[in-house]
N, C-alpha and C positions, 0 to 999 in steps of 0.2 A: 147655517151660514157657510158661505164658499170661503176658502183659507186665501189668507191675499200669500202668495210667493214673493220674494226679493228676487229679485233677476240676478242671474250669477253673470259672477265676473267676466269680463273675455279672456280665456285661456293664453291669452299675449301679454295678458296685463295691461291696465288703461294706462292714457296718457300721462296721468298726474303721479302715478306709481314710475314710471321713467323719466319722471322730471324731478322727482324727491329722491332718486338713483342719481339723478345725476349731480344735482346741489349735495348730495352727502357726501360723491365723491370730489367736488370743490372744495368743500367746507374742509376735509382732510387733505388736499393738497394745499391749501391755505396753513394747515397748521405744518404741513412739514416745511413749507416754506418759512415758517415763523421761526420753527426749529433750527433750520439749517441758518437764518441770517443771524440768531442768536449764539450757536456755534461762531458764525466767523467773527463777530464781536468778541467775543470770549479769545479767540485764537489774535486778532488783533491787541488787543488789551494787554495780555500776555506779551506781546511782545513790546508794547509801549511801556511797559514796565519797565523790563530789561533796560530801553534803551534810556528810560529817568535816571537810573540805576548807574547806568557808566555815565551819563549827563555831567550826574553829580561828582564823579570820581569815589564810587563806592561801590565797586562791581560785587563787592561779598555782602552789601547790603541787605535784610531781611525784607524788601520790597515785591520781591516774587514771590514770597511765601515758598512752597514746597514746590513749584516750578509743574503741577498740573494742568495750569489753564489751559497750555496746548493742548495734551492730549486730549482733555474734556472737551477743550472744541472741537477737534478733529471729529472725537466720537459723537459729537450733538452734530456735525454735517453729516455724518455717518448714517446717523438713528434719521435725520432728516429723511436723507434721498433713501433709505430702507421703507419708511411711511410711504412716500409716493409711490414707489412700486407696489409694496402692498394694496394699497387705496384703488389702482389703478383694476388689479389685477380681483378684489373684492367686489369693485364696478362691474368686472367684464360678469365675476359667476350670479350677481343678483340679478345681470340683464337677463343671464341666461335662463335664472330661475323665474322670472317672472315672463319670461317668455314662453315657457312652458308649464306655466301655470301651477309652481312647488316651490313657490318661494317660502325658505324657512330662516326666519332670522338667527341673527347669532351676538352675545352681545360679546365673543373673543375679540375682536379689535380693538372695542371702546376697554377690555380690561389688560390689554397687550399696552396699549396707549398708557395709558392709566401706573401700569408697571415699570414701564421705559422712563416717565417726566419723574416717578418718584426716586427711580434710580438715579437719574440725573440731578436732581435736588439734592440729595445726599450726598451727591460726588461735590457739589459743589459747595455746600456747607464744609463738608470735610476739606474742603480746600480755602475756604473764606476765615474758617475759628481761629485760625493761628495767628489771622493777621491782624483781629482785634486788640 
């Protein structure tokens, strides 16, 4: 019996491998966009506090908590537009590798990601317990 071969891939890499390149790197410019609008909320908020705060004539009031929120949003716009570069710059080397046919995955970003939102949840616990 003749052996059936699989036709190997083209060395450029098919269409559907540069189009699942390309939605992964949407799919993570979508999340640092979520990132980044969820910082300025956070940076907003923070400040709408403040201004309840003297509103009321209580400018020493416990209503901002430890007075974090800005920097935490600052640094979640931060972590935001950092993702997009990344993402962008992750896009250009798996075109590259699939265009020459040694595309090797890597799962550093999804555990870079992963490491960055856990730090930010814990900033932001540590910023929310006081106020319960």
């Amino acid at each position: 019996m003749a052996e059936i071969q699989s036709p190997e891939k083209p060395r450029g890499g098919s269409a559907t491998d540069h189009l699942a390149n390309e939605r992964t790197f949407l799919a993570w410019i979508r999340t640092s966009a979520a990132i980044m609008g969820f910082g300025f909320v956070v940076v907003k908020f923070a400040l709408f506090i403040r201004q309840i705060s003297v509103a009321i004539d209580k400018p020493q009031a416990n209503l901002a908590g430890r007075g974090y929120s800005t920097q935490i949003g600052i640094f979640l716009v931060g972590v935001g537009a950092f993702i997009a570069l990344y993402s962008y710059l992750h896009f250009l080397n798996t075109k590259r590798q699939l265009l020459n046919g040694a595309y090797k995955p890597s799962s550093l970003p999804a555990l870079l990601l992963t490491i960055i939102i856990v730090i930010i949840g814990a900033l932001l616990v540590y910023n929310l317990v006081p106020n319960i």
